[in-house]
C-alpha positions in Angstrom: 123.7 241.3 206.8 126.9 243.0 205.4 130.2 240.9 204.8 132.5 243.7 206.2 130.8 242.4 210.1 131.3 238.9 209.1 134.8 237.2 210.4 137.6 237.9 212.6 140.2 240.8 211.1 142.7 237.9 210.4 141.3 234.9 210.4 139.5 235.4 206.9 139.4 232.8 204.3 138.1 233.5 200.8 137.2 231.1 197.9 135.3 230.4 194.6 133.4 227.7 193.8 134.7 227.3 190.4 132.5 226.1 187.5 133.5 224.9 184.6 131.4 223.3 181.5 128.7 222.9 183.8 131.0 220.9 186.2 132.7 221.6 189.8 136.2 222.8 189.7 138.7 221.6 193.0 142.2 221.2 193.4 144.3 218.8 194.6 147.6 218.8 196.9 150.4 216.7 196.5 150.8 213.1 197.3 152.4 214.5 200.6 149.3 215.7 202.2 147.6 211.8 201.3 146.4 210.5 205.1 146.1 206.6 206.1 142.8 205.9 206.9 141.2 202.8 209.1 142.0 199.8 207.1 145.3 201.5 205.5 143.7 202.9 202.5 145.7 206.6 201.4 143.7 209.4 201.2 144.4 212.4 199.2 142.0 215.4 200.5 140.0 217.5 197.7 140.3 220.8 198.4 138.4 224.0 197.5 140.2 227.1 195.3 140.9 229.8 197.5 143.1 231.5 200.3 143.5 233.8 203.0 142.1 237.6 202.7 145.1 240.1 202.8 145.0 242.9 205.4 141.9 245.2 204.9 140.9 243.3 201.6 137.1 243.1 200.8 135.8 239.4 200.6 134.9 239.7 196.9 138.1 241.1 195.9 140.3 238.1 197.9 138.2 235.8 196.1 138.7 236.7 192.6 142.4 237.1 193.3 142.9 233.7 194.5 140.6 232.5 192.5 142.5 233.5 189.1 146.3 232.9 190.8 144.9 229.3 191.8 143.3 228.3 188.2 145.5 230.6 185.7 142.0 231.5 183.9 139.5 234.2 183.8 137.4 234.1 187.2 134.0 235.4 187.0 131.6 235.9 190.7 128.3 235.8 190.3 125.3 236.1 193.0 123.8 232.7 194.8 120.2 232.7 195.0 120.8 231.5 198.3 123.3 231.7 200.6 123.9 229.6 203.5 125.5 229.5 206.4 127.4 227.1 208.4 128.7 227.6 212.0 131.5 226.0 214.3 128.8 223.9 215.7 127.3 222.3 212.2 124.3 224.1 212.4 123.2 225.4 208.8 120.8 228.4 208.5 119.8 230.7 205.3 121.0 234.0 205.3 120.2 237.4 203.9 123.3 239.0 202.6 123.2 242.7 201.0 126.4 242.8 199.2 126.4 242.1 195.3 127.2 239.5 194.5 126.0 237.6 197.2 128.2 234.4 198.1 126.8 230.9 198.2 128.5 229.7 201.2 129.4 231.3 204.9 131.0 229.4 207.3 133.0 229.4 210.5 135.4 226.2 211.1 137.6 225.1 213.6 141.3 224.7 213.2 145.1 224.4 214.2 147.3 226.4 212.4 149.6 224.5 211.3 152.5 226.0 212.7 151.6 225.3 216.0 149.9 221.9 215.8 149.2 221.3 219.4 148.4 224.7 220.0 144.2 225.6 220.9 141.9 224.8 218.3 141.2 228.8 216.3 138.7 229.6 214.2 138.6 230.8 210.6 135.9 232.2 208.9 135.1 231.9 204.6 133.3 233.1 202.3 132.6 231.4 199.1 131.5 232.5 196.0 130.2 230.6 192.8 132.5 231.0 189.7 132.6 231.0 186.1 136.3 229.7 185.0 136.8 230.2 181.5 139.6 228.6 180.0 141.9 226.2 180.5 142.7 225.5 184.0 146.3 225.6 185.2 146.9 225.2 188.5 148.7 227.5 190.9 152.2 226.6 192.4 150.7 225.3 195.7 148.2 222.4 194.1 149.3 219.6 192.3 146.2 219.8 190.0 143.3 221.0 189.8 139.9 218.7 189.1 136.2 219.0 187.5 133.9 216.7 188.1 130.0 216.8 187.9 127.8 217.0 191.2 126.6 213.2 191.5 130.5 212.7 191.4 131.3 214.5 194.2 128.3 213.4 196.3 129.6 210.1 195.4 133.2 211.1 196.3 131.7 211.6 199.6 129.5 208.4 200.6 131.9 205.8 199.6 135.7 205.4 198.9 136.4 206.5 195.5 140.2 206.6 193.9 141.7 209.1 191.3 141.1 206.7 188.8 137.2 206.1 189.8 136.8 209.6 189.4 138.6 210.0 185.9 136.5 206.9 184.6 133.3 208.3 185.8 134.2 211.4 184.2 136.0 213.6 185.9 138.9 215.6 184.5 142.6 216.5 186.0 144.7 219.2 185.1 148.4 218.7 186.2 151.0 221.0 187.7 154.2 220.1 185.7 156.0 221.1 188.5 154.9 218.8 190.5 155.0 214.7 190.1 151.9 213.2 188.6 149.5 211.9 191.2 149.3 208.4 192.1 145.8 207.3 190.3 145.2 204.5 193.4 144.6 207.6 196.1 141.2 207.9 197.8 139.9 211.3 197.1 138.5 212.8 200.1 136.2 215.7 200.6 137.8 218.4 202.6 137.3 221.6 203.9 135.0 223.9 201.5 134.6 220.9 199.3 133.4 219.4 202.9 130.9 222.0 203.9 129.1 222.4 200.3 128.6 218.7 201.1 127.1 219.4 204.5 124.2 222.3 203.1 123.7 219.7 200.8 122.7 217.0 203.3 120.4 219.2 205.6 118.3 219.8 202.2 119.2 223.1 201.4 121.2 224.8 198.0 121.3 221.9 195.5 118.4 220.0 196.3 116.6 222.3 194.2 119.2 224.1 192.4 121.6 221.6 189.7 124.2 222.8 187.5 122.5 222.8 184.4 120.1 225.8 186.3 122.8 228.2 186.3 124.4 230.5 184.2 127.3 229.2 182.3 129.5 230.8 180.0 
């Protein structure tokens, strides 16, 4: 397949999935976003690096533009080995994509915008990319940090209720926005969107089961 026949015209969503020093690269909203869960336990959602395709803008090209805006560094794409993808429905099938380089992740997802929350359910379509990030992260103006953490953490992350400060102990490393407040270490990090679906290839078997970090090509 070609990416230019993938996606609605305006419902495009483009994103990297950043690594750095052989570790996953997220960000993080502000403590406003955090979400009570069953049991009353805050959740802050993980988020992946990325944003919506401009008007006429090739996939690769919104991806590397978000994808330096949103870290401050030097964002390099490279090609999957396989790329996957992931429909409104949860169903997960291995694609053949022509374009160069080829993106690990397609998916189509559900949503509300949120300017009309009780407006019908749309869907958006992404594209995601893995990433080199060299340098030191800093992270855009609409992410309170940005975080790396290894791939065992964020499988973890996923499987049981995990705070900011589980993950720095176990690891993981935070790069603050200074213009936003510092983010409350007791918050549940939860997986969310791309950070979501990478978690959902990973389940049915496919990508990492037999690719790790330490197989691809870091900087």
């Amino acid at each position: 397949m070609r990416l230019r026949d993938f996606g609605a015209v305006d419902q495009r969503f483009a994103g990297i999935i950043g690594l750095r020093q052989n570790r996953l690269l997220f960000s993080l909203p502000d403590s406003s976003y955090a979400q009570v869960l069953e049991g009353g336990t805050k959740a802050l959602p993980l988020w992946g690096i990325g944003g919506m395709c401009a008007p006429g803008e090739a996939w690769q090209d919104a991806a590397q533009r978000h994808g330096a805006a949103d870290t401050g560094c030097e964002v390099r794409l490279f090609s999957s080995r396989e790329t996957y993808y992931l429909n409104v429905k949860s169903d997960i099938f291995a694609v053949d994509v022509e374009d160069v380089p080829a993106p690990a992740l397609l998916y189509a997802a559900a949503y509300r915008p949120p300017d009309n929350p009780y407006g019908d359910l749309e869907t958006v379509y992404g594209v995601e990319y893995f990433a080199h990030v060299r340098g030191t992260p800093r992270p855009g103006v609409d992410a309170a940090a940005l975080i790396a953490l290894g791939q065992p953490l964020l499988v973890a992350a996923a499987q049981q209720p995990l705070t900011l400060d589980n993950l720095l102990q176990a690891g993981a490393e935070v790069f603050g926005n200074p213009g936003h407040s510092p983010l409350d270490p007791t918050l549940v990090i939860a997986p969310r969107g791309s950070p979501h679906f990478m978690l959902q290839v990973l389940d049915a078997g496919h990508w990492w089961q037999t690719l790790t970090l330490a197989d691809l090509p870091l900087l």
